[in-house]
Every structure is written in structure tokens, then in C-alpha cells.
One Martini backbone bead per residue (centre of mass of N, CA, C, O) as a GRO file, in nm:
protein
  373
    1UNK     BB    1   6.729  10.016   7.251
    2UNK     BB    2   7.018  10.061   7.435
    3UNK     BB    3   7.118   9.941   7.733
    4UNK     BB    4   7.243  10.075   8.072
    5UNK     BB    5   7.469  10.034   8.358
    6UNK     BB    6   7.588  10.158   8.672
    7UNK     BB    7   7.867  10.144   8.883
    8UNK     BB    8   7.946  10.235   9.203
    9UNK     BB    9   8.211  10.288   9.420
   10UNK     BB   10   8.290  10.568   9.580
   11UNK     BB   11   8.312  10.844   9.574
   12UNK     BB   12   8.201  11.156   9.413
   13UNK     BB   13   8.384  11.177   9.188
   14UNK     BB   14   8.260  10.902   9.080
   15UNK     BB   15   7.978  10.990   9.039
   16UNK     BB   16   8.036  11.223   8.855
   17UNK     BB   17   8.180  11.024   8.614
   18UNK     BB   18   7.903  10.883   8.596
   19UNK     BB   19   7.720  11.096   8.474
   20UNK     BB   20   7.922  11.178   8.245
   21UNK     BB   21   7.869  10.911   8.114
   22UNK     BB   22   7.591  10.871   8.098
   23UNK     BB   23   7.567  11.116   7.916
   24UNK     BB   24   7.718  10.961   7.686
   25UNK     BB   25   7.546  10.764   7.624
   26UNK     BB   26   7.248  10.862   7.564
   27UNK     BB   27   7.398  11.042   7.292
   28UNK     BB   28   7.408  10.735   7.174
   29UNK     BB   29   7.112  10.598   7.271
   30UNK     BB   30   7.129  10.508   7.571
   31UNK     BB   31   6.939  10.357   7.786
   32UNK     BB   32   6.845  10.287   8.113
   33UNK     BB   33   6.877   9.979   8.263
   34UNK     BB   34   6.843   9.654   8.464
   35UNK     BB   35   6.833   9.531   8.163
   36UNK     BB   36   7.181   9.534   8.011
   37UNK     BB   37   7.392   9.544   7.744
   38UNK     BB   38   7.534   9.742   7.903
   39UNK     BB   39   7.802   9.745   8.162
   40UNK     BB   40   7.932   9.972   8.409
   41UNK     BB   41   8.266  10.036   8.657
   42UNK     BB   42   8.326  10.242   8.868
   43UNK     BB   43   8.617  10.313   9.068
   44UNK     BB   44   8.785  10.297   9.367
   45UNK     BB   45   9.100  10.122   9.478
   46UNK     BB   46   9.174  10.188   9.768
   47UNK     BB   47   8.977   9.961   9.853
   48UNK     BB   48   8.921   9.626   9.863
   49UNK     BB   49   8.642   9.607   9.877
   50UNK     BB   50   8.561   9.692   9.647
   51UNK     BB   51   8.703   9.545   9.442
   52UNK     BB   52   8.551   9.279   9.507
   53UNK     BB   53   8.259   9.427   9.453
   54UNK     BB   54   8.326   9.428   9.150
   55UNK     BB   55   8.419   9.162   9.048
   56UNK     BB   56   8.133   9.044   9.142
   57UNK     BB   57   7.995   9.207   8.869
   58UNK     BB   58   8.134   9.106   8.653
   59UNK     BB   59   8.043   8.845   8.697
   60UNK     BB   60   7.730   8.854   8.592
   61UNK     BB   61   7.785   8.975   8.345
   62UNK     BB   62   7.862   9.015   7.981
   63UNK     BB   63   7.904   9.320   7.927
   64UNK     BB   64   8.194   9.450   8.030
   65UNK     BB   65   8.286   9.790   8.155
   66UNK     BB   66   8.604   9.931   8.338
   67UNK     BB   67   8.657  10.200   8.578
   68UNK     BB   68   8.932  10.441   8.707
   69UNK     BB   69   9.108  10.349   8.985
   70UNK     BB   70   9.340  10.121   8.854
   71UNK     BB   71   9.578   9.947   8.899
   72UNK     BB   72   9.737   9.649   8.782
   73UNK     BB   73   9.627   9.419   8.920
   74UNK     BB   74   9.326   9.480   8.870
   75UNK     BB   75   9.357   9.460   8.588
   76UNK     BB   76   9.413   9.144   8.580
   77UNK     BB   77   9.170   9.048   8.727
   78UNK     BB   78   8.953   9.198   8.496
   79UNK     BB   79   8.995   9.066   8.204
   80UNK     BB   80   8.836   8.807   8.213
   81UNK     BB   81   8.548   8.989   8.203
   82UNK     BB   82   8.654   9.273   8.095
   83UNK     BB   83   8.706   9.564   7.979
   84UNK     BB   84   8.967   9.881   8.000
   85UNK     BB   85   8.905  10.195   8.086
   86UNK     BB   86   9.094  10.463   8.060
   87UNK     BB   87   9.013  10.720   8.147
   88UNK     BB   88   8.849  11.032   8.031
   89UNK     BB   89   8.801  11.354   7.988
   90UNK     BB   90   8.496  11.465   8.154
   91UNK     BB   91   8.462  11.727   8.192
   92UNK     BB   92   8.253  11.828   7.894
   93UNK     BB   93   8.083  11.704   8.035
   94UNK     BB   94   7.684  11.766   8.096
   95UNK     BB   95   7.506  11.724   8.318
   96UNK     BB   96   7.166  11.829   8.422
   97UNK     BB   97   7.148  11.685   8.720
   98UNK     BB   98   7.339  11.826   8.856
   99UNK     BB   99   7.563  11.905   9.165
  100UNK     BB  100   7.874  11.790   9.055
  101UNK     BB  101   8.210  11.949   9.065
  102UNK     BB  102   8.470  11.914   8.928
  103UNK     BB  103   8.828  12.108   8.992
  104UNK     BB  104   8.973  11.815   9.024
  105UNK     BB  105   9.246  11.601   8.974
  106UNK     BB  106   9.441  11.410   9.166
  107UNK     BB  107   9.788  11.395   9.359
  108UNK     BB  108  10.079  11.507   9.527
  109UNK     BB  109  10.120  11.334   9.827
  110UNK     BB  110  10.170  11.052   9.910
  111UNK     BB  111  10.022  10.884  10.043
  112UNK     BB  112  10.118  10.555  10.165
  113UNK     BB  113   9.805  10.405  10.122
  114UNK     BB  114   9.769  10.557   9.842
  115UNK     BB  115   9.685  10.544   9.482
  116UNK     BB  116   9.576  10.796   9.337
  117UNK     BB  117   9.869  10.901   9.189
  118UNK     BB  118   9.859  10.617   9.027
  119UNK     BB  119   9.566  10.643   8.896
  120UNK     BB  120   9.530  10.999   8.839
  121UNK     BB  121   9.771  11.114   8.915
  122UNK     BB  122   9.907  11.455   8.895
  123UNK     BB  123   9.740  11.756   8.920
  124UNK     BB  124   9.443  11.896   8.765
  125UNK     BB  125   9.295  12.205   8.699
  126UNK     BB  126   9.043  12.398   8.635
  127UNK     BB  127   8.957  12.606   8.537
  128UNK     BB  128   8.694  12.871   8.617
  129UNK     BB  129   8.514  12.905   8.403
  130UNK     BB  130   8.438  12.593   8.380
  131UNK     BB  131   8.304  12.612   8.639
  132UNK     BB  132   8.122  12.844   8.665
  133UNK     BB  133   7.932  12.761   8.413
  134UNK     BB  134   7.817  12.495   8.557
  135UNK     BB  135   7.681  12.621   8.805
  136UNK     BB  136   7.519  12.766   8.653
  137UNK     BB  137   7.353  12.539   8.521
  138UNK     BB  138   7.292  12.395   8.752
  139UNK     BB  139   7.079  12.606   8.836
  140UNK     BB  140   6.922  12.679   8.606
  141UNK     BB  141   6.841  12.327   8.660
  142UNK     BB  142   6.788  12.373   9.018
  143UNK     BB  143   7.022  12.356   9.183
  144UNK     BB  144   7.047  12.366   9.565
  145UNK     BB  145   7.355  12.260   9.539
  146UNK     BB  146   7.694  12.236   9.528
  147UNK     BB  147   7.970  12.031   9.426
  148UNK     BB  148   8.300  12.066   9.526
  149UNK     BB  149   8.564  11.860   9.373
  150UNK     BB  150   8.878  11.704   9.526
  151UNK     BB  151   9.119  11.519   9.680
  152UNK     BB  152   9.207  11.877   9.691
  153UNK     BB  153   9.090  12.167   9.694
  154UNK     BB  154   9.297  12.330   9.853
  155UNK     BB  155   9.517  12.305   9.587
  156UNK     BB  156   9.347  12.479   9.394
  157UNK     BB  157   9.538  12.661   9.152
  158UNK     BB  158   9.319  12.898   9.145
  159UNK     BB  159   9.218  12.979   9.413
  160UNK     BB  160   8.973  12.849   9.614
  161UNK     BB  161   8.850  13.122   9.757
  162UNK     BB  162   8.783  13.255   9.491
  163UNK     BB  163   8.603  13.047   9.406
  164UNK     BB  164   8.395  13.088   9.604
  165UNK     BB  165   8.345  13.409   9.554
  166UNK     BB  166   8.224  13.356   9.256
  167UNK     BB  167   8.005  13.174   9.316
  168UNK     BB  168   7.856  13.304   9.520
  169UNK     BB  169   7.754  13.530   9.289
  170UNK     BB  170   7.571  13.393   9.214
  171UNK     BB  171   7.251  13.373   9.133
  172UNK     BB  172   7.072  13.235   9.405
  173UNK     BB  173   6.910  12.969   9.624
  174UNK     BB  174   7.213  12.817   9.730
  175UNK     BB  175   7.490  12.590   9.773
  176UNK     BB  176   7.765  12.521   9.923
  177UNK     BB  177   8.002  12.246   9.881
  178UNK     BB  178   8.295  12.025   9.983
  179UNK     BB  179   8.573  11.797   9.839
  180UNK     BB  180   8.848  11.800  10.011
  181UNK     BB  181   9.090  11.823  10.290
  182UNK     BB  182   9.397  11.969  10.377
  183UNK     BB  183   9.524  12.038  10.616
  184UNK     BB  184   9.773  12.191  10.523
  185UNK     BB  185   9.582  12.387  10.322
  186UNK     BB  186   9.448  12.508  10.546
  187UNK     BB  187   9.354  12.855  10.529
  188UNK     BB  188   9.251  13.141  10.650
  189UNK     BB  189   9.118  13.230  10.346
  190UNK     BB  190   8.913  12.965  10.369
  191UNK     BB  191   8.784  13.028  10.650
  192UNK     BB  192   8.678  13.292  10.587
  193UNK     BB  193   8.497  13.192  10.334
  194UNK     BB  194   8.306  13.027  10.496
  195UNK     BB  195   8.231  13.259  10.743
  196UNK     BB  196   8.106  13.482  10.480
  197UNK     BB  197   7.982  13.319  10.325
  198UNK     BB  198   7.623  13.262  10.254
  199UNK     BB  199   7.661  12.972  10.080
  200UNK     BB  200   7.887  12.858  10.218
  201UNK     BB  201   7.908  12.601  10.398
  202UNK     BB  202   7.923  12.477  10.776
  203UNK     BB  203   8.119  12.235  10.633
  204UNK     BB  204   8.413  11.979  10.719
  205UNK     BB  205   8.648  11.789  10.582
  206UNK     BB  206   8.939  11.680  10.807
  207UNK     BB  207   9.183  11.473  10.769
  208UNK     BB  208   9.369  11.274  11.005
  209UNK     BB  209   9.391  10.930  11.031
  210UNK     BB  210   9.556  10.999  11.300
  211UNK     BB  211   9.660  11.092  11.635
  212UNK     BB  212   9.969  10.957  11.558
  213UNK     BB  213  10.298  11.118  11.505
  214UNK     BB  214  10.384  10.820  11.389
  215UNK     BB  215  10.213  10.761  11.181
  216UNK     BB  216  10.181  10.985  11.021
  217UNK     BB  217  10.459  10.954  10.911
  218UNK     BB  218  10.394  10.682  10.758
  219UNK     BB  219  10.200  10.860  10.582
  220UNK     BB  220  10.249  11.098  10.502
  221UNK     BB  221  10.115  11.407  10.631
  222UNK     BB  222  10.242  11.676  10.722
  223UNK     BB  223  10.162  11.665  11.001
  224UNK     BB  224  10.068  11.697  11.306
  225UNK     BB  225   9.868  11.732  11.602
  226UNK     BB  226   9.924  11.965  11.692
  227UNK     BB  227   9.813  12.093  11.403
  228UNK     BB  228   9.550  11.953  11.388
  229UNK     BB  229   9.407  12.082  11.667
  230UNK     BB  230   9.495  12.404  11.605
  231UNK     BB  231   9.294  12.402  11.385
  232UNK     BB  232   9.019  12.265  11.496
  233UNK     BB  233   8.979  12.498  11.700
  234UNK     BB  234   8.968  12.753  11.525
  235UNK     BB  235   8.776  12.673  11.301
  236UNK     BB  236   8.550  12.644  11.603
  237UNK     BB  237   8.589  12.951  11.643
  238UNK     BB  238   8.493  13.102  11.331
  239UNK     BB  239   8.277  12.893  11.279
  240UNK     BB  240   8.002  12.880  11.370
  241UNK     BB  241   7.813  12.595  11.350
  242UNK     BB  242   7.992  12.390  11.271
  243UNK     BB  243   8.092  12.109  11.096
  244UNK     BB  244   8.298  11.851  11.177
  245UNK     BB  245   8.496  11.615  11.001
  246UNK     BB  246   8.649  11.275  10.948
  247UNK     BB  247   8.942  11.045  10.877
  248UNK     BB  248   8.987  10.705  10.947
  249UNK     BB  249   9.275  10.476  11.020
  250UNK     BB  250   9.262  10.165  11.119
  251UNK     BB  251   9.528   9.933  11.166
  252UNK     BB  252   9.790  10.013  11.038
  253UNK     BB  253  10.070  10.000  11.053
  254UNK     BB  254  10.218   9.992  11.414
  255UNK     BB  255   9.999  10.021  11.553
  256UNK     BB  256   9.948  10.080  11.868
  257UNK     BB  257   9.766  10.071  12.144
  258UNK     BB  258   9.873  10.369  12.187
  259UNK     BB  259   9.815  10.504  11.925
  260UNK     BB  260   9.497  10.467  11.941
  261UNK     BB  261   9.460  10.624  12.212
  262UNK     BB  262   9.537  10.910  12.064
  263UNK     BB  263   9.306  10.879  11.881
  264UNK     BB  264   9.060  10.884  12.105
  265UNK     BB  265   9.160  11.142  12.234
  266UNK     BB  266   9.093  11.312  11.977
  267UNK     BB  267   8.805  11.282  11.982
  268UNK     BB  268   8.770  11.404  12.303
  269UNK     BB  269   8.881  11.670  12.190
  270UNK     BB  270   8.707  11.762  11.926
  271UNK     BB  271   8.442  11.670  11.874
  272UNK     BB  272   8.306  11.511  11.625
  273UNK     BB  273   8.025  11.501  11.430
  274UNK     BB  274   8.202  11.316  11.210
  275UNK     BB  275   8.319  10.969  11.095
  276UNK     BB  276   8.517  10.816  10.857
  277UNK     BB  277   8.584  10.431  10.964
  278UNK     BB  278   8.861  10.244  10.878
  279UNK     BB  279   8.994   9.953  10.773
  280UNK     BB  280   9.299   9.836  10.680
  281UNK     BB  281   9.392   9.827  10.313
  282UNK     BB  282   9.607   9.695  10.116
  283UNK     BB  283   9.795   9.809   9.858
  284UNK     BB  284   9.940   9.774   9.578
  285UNK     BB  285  10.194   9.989   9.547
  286UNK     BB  286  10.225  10.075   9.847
  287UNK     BB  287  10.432  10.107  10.113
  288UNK     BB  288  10.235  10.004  10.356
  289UNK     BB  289  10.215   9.731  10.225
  290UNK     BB  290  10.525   9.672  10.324
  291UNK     BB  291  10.514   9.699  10.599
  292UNK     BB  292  10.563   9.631  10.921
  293UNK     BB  293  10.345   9.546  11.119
  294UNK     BB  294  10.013   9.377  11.079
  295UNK     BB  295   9.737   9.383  11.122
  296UNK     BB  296   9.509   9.249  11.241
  297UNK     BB  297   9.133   9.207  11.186
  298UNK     BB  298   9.063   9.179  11.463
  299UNK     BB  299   9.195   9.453  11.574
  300UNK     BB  300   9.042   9.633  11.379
  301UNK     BB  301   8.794   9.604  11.437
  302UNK     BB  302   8.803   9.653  11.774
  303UNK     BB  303   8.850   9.955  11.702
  304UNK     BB  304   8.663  10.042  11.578
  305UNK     BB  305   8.434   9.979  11.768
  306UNK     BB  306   8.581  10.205  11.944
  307UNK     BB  307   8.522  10.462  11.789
  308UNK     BB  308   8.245  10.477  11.716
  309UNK     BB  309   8.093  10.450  12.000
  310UNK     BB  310   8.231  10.720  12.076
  311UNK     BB  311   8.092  10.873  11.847
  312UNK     BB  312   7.848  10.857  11.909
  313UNK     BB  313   7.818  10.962  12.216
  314UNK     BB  314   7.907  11.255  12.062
  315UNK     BB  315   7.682  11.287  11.826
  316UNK     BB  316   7.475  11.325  12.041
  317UNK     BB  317   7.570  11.537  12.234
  318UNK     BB  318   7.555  11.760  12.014
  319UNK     BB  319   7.265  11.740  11.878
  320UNK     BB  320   7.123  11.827  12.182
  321UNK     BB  321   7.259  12.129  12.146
  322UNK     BB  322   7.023  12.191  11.923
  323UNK     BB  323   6.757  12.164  12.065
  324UNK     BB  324   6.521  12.430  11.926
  325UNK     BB  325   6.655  12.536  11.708
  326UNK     BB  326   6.698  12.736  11.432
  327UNK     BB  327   6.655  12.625  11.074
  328UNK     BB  328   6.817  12.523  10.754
  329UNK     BB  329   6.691  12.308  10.495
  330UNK     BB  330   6.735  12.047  10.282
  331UNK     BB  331   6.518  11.869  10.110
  332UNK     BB  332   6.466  11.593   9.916
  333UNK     BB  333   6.321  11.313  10.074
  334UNK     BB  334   6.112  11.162  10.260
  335UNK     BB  335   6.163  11.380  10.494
  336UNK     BB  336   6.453  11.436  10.411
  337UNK     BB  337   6.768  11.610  10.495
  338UNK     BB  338   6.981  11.944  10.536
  339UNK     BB  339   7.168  12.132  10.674
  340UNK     BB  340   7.410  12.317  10.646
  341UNK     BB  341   7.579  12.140  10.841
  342UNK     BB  342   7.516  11.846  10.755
  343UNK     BB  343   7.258  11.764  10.912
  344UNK     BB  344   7.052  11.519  10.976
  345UNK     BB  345   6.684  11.553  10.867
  346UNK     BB  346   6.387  11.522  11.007
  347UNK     BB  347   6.028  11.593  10.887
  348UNK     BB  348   5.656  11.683  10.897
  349UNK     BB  349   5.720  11.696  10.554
  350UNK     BB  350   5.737  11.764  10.241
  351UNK     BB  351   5.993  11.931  10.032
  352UNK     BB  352   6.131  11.879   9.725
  353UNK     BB  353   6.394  12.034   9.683
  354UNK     BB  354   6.418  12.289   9.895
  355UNK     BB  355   6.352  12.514  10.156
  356UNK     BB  356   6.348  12.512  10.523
  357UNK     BB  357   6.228  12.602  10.793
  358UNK     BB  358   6.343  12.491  11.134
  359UNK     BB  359   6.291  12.292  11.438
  360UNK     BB  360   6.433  12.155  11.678
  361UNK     BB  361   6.334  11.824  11.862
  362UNK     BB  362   6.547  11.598  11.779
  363UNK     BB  363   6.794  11.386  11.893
  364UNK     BB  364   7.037  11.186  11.757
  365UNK     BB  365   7.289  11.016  11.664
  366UNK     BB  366   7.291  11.131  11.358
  367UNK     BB  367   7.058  11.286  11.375
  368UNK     BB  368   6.765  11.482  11.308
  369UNK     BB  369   6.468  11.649  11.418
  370UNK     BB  370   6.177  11.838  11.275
  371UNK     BB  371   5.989  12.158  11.213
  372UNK     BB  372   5.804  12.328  11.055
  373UNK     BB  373   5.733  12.641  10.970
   0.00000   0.00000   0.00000
């Protein structure tokens, strides 16, 4: 039997086309395997680093295929070690053990830093019915939470909080999460659908990348701080519990001292209870690359960890005021899981795979501690 290996880089989006590739061998008879006759690289090369550890990998194997979000140099740089495959269209694969449900591809945003518009084209929407089935299929084989996937889920194109309400109303005892939000989209009408539907969880990821209105502006992203500070503020008024992460990008190209420091003070003013904090990475073929006034290395590292340290200390502090209360969990694995607002939670217990009333006995920096009822 062929045996076959994927390596994946990216985002839950990336994972998402590794499993129905995986599901596409299979079905022609190759098995998983760490010792493989061909290796798959699924990348998403918005930043620099996949890059490199892709191409890294690319070189240790000899039968190489690589796909994905590939720029045209990444395309030349991988060639001389693997094919590359410009991706086809994976909707129609259906993996047995998912729970991750794209329901949109590519992007129409044109943010200045981002490759995405050029490896995945502009925005394509799935139909709901094809969506609705999949859901299905994946709830009656066990799956406990849905992640419904796309670049921008919130502009997707058959109005998406209609298709919370339609998955939602699906028989089951499961949960609903999705990935990712553009300010711009975040309307009324979603706000409403996470804070009324019983299954759709009180987590989400509203990507600011800067606090700074000149930043904003050179990112091409179509909203002020103060509109983005006002959306985040009803949000935490609307929906009980919610947990608010975002995405933020250090050392943009022209980021002066003060631009940074207006990011740290929305950090003090929102308090995110997670952020996902990069240092800013030029892509070929996107205009930040041109962008005069790059960041040296060093002054991006340490703008990092004065963001982490801050983001630290405010995710402690939140934790903290949840200590005492009841909530419900999904169990994972080794007595690991998470809460319906997406907080990591350790348990005195195993329970793989279910849903769990928890007291939460103990705040961490990143998650929480708590005992089964």
C-alpha cells in the first residue's frame, strides 16, 4: 500500500483542505504514514516564515507535492525540489471526522500587507444547502463543535447570520464556532445571531492589526480605531461572556514609536482576552513590501513583547474574574478542553470528546483550571 504524509502550514482553512486531500488518498488507496512514498506541503504563504519552514521540508523528502497559497517566487523557489499543485476546488471532498466547514474562499479585501486576494483569487461563496449537508454528515459522525472557515465569513455572500440560524436549528448537542471577521462586516444582524442562538458560541476574532489610524490607512483596512473601538465595545455589551481576540501585526512598515504605543493603549482600552501578535513580514508582489520606512527586526521583536507582556497581564486579570463560576466545557483530550467562549480549561478528569459542567477553580495566564461537577 502507498503511504502519504501532509505537512501543513497555515490556518484552520489550510487544515481544512489537508483533511479532504487526505480524504482524496485515501480513496485511492494510500495509507498515513511517517515513513512516506509522497509528502503533500499545504501552505499559506502570507508570512515569511511558513515559507521557509515549507521549503525546509520540501528538501528533506524526495517525492514532493506543495500547494496552496503560493505567490509566483515561491512557485520558483520550490520547484527545483517538488511539483506544485495550484489547488482544485476541495468543496465536493467530504472527510468523515471533521469539524471544519469552509464556507468561503479567497478575499476581495485587498489588505496592503496580504497575499490571500492573489494565491486564492476573489471571494467565493458556497451554497447553504452544501453547507447545511456537510454539517450534518459531521454532527452524526460524533462531531461536538462545527468551525465554519473563510477569510471573511461575515461577507459571505448568502447572508451569514441566516446560515447560523439554519445550522443551528440542526438536531444536536453541538457547538458552533467560525473564522475570521472583518470589522467592516460585523453588522447588527451577526451580533445578534451569536447572542441569541443557543448553539453558536460567545467567542470571536476581530482582527484591529494596528491601533493606529495612519497604520490602518496604509493597511488599506477601511475602518478607523474609533469605529473599531465602538464596534468592540457593544460587542462586550451585547453578548454576555463573550470572549474578543484579535489579530495584530507589529512593525508595519512607517509604524513610528507613537503609532505603537496607540496600539498598547487600545490594548489597556479593550482588553482582548487573546491576541495573535505577529511581526510584520514582507511578501512579494503586495504594495506594504514597497512601503518605504521598514522596520528593522530588532525593533519588531521588542514591540512584541512589550504587546505579549501587556496581553499577559490583561488575560490573567480576566481569567481571574471568572474563578468561582459554572460553565460548560468540551473535553478534548488529556483532561484538556475548552469553554463555549473558547477559554482553555484543565479538568481533575477525562471525559473525551463530551461536554462537561465545570467550576472553574483556578485562573493561568493563557486558561483556566476547573473540577467536573
Amino acid at each position: 500500500m502507498k503511504k502519504y504524509k501532509i505537512i501543513t502550514y497555515g490556518c484552520l482553512a489550510n487544515h481544512s483542505d489537508s483533511e479532504r486531500i487526505a480524504k482524496k488518498l485515501e480513496d485511492q488507496g494510500y495509507s498515513k504514514s511517517e515513513n512516506p512514498d509522497l509528502v503533500i506541503i499545504n501552505i499559506c504563504s502570507i508570512r515569511q516564515a511558513a515559507v521557509d519552514r515549507a521549503f525546509a521540508q520540501a528538501k528533506k523528502y524526495k517525492n514532493v507535492i506543495v500547494t496552496g497559497c503560493l505567490l509566483k517566487s515561491d512557485y520558483d523557489k520550490f520547484t527545483k525540489y517538488a511539483k506544485i499543485v495550484k489547488k482544485e476546488n476541495l468543496f465536493s471532498v467530504k472527510p468523515k471526522n471533521s469539524c471544519l466547514i469552509p464556507i468561503m474562499t479567497g478575499c476581495n479585501n485587498f489588505c496592503s500587507y496580504c497575499v490571500v486576494p492573489y494565491t486564492r483569487g476573489r471571494e467565493y461563496s458556497r451554497p447553504p444547502k452544501e453547507i447545511i449537508d456537510e454539517a450534518k454528515l459531521f454532527i452524526n459522525n460524533g462531531a461536538k463543535e462545527i468551525w465554519l472557515l473563510g477569510q471573511n465569513v461575515n461577507s459571505y455572500k448568502y447572508d451569514f447570520p441566516k446560515l447560523l440560524y439554519k445550522i443551528n436549528s440542526i438536531p444536536g448537542d453541538f457547538w458552533i464556532r467560525f473564522l475570521s471577521s472583518h470589522p467592516k462586516d460585523m453588522g447588527n444582524d451577526l451580533i445578534k445571531s451569536i447572542r441569541d442562538l443557543p448553539k453558536v458560541t460567545e467567542y470571536i476574532n476581530l482582527a484591529v492589526q494596528s491601533g493606529d489610524n495612519e497604520i490602518l490607512k496604509k493597511m488599506n483596512r477601511n475602518y478607523s480605531i474609533e469605529e473599531y473601538k465602538k464596534l468592540a465595545l457593544k460587542i462586550k455589551r451585547e453578548i454576555p461572556n463573550v470572549c474578543l481576540s484579535t489579530d495584530i501585526i507589529v512593525g508595519f512598515p512607517g509604524e513610528t514609536k507613537k503609532a505603537f504605543q496607540n496600539t498598547v493603549k487600545l490594548f489597556k482600552e479593550i482588553e482582548f482576552d487573546m491576541a495573535y501578535i505577529s511581526k510584520y513580514s514582507p511578501r512579494p508582489g503586495t504594495l506594504a513590501s514597497k512601503m518605504k520606512n521598514q522596520i528593522t527586526f530588532e525593533e519588531k521583536s521588542r514591540r512584541y513583547s512589550e504587546l505579549n507582556n501587556l496581553l499577559k497581564k490583561i488575560s490573567l486579570k480576566r481569567n481571574k474574574q471568572l474563578i468561582g463560576q459554572e460553565t460548560r466545557a468540551l473535553i478534548n483530550n488529556n483532561f484538556i478542553g475548552k469553554t463555549k467562549n473558547f477559554k482553555t480549561i484543565k479538568v481533575n478528569g477525562s471525559s473525551n470528546n463530551s461536554f462537561v459542567d465545570v467550576k472553574i477553580t483556578k485562573a493561568l495566564i493563557w486558561g483556566l483550571s476547573g473540577k467536573i461537577k
